[in-house]
C-alpha positions as a Markdown table, in Angstrom:
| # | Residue | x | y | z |
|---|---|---|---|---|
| 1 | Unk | 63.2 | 22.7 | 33.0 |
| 2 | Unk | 60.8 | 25.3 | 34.8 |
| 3 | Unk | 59.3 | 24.2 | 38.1 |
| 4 | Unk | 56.3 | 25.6 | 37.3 |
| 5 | Unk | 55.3 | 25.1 | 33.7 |
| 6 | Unk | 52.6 | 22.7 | 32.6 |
| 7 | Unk | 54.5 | 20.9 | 29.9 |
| 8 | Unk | 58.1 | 20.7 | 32.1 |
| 9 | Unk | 55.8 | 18.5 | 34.3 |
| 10 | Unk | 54.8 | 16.3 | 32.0 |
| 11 | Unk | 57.7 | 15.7 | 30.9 |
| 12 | Unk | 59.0 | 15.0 | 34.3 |
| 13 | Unk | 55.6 | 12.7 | 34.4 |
| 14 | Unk | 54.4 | 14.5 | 37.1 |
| 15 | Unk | 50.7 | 14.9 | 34.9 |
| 16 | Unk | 50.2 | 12.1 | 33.1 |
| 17 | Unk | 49.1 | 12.6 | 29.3 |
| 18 | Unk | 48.7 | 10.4 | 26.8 |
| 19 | Unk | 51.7 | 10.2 | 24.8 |
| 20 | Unk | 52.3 | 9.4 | 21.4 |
| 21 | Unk | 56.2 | 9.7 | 20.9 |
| 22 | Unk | 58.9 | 10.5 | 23.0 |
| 23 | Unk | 62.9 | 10.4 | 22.9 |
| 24 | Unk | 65.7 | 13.0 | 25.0 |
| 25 | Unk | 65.0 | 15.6 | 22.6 |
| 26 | Unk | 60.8 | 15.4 | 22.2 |
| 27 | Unk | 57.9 | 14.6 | 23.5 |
| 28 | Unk | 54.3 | 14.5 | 22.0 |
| 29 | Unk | 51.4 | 14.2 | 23.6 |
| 30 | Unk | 46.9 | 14.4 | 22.8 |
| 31 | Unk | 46.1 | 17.8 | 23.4 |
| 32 | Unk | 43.5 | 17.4 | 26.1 |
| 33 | Unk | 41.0 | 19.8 | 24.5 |
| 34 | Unk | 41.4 | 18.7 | 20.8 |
| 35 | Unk | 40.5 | 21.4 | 18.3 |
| 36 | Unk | 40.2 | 18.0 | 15.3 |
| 37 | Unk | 40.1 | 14.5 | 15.7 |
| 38 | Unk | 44.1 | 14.7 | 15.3 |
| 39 | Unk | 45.6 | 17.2 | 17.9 |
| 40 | Unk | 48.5 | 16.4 | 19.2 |
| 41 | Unk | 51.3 | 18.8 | 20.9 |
| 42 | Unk | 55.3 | 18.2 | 20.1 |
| 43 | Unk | 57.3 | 19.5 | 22.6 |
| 44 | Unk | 60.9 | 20.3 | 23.0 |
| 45 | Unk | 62.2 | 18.1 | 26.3 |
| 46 | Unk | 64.1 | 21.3 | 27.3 |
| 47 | Unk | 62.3 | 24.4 | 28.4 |
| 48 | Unk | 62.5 | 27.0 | 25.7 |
| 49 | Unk | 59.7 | 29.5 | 26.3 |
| 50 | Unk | 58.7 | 30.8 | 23.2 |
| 51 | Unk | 59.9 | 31.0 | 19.4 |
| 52 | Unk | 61.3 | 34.0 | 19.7 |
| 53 | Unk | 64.0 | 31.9 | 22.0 |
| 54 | Unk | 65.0 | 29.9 | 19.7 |
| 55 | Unk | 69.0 | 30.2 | 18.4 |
| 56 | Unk | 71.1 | 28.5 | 15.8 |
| 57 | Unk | 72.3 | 26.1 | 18.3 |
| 58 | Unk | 68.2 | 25.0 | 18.2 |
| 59 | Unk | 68.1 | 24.4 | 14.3 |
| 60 | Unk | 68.3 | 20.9 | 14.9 |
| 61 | Unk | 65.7 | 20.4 | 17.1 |
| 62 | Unk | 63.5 | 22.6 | 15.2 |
| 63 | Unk | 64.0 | 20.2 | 12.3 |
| 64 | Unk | 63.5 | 17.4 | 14.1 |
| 65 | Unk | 60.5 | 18.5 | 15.4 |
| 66 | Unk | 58.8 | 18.7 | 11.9 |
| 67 | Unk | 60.3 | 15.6 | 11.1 |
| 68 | Unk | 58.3 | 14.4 | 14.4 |
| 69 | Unk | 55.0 | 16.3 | 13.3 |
| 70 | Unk | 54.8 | 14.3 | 9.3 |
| 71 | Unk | 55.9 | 11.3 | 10.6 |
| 72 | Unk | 53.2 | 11.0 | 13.1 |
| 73 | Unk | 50.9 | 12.6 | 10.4 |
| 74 | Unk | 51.6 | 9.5 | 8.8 |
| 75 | Unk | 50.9 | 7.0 | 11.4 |
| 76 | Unk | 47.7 | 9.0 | 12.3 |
| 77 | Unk | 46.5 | 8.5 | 9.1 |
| 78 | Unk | 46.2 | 12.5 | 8.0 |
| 79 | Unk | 49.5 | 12.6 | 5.8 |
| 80 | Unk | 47.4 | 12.0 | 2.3 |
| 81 | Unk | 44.1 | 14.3 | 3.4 |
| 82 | Unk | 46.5 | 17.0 | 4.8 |
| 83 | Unk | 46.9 | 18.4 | 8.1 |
| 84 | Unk | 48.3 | 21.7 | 9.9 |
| 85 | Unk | 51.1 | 22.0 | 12.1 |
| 86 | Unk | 50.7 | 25.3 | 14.2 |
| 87 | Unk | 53.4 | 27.3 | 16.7 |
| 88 | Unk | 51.8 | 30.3 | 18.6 |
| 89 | Unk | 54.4 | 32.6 | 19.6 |
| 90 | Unk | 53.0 | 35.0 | 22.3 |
| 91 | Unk | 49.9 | 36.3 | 23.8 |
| 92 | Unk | 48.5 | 37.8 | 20.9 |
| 93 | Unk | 48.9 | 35.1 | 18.5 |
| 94 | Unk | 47.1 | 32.8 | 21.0 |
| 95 | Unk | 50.2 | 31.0 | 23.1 |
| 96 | Unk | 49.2 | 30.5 | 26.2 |
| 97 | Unk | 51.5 | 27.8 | 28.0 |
| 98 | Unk | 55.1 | 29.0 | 27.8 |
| 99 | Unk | 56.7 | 26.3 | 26.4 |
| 100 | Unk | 57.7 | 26.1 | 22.7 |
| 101 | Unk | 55.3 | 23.6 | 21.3 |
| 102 | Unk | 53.3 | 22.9 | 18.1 |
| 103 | Unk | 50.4 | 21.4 | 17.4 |
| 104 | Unk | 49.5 | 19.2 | 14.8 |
| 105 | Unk | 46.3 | 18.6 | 13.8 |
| 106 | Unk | 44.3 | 16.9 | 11.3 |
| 107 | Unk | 41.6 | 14.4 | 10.2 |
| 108 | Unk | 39.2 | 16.8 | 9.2 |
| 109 | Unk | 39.0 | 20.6 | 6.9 |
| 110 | Unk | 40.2 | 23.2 | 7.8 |
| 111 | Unk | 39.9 | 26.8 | 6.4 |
| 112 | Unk | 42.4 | 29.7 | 5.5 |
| 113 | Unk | 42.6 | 32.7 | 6.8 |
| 114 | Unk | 42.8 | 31.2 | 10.6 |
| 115 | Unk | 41.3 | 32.6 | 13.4 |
């Protein structure tokens, strides 16, 4: 984990958030400036900066992290209506904490092209 980034401390609890799920490999979390009434942010447990960093060794994870985002869909009550799940990789596409995460949001329409 990095000393200084955001999401390493909350997974050391050092800033509490609301979580939602958590085991070794993932933790998920309300995003605390939600963007829909769903808006929650999976993250891996190990620091992994960016999407770019992410390996073969990570496929796993990577699955399991989808598998994370519809199964809370479902318990959030967004699975049938729909919902987005979203990974920002970089400045430009709108990343801003360094820390692979995604976000999953829902509960409400959304519109395509994004931002």
């Amino acid at each position: 984990m990095a000393d200084d980034c955001i999401f390493c401390k909350i997974i050391r609890k050092e800033i509490p958030s609301e979580i939602v799920f958590e085991d070794d490999e993932i933790l998920v979390f309300k995003d605390i400036n939600p963007q829909a009434p769903v808006h929650l942010l999976l993250i891996p447990t190990r620091h992994i900066e960016t999407l770019n960093d992410v390996d073969q060794s990570d496929q796993a994870l990577i699955g399991k992290l989808l598998s994370v985002a519809k199964h809370l869909a479902g318990e959030m009550g967004v699975s049938e209506g729909g919902y987005r799940v979203v990974v920002n990789c970089n400045k430009d596409a709108g990343q801003d904490v360094f820390h692979l995460h995604a976000h999953l949001l829902g509960g409400r329409k959304f519109s395509w092209p994004p931002g």
